[in-house]
C-alpha positions as CSV (number, residue, x, y, z in Angstrom):
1,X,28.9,77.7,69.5
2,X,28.7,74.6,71.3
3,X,28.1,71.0,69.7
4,X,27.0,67.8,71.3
5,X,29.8,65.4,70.3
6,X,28.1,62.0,68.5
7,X,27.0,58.8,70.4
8,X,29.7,56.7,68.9
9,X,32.7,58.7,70.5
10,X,35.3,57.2,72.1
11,X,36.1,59.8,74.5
12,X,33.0,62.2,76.3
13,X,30.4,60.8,74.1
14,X,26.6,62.2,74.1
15,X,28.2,65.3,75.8
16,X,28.5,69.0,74.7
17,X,31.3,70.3,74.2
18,X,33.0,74.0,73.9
19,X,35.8,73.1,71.4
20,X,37.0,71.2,68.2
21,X,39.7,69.6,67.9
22,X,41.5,66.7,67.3
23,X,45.4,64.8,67.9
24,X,48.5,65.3,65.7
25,X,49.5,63.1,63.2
26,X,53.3,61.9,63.6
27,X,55.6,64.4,62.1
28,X,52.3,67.6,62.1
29,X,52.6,70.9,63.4
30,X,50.1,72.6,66.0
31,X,49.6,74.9,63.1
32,X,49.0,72.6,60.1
33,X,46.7,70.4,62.8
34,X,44.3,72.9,63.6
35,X,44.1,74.0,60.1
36,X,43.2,70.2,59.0
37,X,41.2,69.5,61.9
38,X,38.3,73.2,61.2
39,X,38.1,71.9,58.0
40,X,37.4,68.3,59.1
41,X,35.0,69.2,61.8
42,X,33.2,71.6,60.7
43,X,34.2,72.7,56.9
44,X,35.9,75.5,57.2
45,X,39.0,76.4,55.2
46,X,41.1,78.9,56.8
47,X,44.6,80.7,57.1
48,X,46.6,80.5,59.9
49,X,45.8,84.5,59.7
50,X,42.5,83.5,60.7
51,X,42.4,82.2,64.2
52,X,44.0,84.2,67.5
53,X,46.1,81.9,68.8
54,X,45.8,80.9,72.1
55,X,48.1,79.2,75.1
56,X,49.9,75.7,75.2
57,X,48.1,73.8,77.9
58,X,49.5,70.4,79.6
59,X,46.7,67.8,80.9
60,X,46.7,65.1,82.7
61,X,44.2,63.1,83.5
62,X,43.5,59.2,84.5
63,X,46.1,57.8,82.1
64,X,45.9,60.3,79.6
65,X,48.6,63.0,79.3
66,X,48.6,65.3,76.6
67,X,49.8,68.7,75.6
68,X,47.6,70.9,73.6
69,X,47.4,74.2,71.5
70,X,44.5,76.6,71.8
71,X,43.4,78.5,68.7
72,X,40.5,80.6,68.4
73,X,38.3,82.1,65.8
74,X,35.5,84.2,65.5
75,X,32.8,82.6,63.2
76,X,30.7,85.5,62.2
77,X,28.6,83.2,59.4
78,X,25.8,81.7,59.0
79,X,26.0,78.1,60.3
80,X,24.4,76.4,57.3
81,X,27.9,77.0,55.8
82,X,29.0,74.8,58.2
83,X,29.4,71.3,57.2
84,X,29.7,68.8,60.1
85,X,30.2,65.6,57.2
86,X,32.7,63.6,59.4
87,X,29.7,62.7,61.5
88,X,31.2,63.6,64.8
89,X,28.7,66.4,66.0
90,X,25.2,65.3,66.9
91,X,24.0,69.0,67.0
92,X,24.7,72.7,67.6
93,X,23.5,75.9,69.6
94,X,24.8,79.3,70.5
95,X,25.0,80.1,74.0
96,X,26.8,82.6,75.7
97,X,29.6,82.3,78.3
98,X,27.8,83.5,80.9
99,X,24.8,80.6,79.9
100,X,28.0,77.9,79.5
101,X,29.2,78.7,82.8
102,X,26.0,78.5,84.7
103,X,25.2,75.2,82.8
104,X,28.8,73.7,83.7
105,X,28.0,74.2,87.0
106,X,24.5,72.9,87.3
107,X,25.2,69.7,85.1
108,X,28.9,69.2,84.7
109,X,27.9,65.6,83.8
110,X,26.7,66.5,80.1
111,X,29.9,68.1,79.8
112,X,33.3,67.1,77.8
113,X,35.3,70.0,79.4
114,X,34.7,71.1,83.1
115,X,34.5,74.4,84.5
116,X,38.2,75.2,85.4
117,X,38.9,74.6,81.5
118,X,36.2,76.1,79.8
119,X,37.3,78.6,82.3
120,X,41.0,78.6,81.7
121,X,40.0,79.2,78.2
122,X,37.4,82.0,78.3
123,X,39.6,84.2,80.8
124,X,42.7,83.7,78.3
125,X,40.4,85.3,75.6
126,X,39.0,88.1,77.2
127,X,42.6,89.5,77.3
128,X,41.7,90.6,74.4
């Protein structure tokens, strides 16, 4: 599932994007952040049992340097149980990989992540 992240962003907006997410708050684990931030984004109310957990990434870009947690998990619903209420997600669409890939490529510019990460990402879960 991708989404194309809402008009008022701050960061990447108008652009789809791969991934939710969001930043700690002071004193929050990796865990208990990507708990709060499924069921922010999206409405989902999971376990930690739930998700496959991914790498610990560093990235640094412009003046932005940041570490981050990957999790994963494997929505098998139907998406009108989804409930995007925090009104940061203009729309969704299922594509696969191979589909994201070809479309980072041709127009990276309607893009939040680029290739190499979407990348980094997709060849970390296929270890699987």
């Amino acid at each position: 599932m991708v989404h194309l992240r809402a008009k008022h962003k701050d960061h990447s907006p108008n652009k789809w994007d791969t991934r939710f997410g969001g930043h700690l708050k002071s004193g929050e684990s990796y865990d208990d952040a990507a708990l709060s931030e499924i069921k922010e984004e999206v409405g989902l109310d999971l376990k930690l049992s739930d998700f496959i957990l991914g790498p610990i990434v560093k990235k640094s870009e412009h003046n932005n340097n940041e570490f981050g947690k990957i999790y994963f998990f494997n929505f098998l619903g139907d998406e009108k149980n989804l409930n995007f209420s925090d009104n940061e997600v203009s729309e969704i669409k299922w594509l696969f990989a191979k589909e994201i890939i070809e479309k980072l490529k041709s127009e990276p510019e309607i893009w939040a992540p680029d290739l190499a990460d979407f990348k980094l990402v997709f060849d970390y879960l296929n270890k699987f």
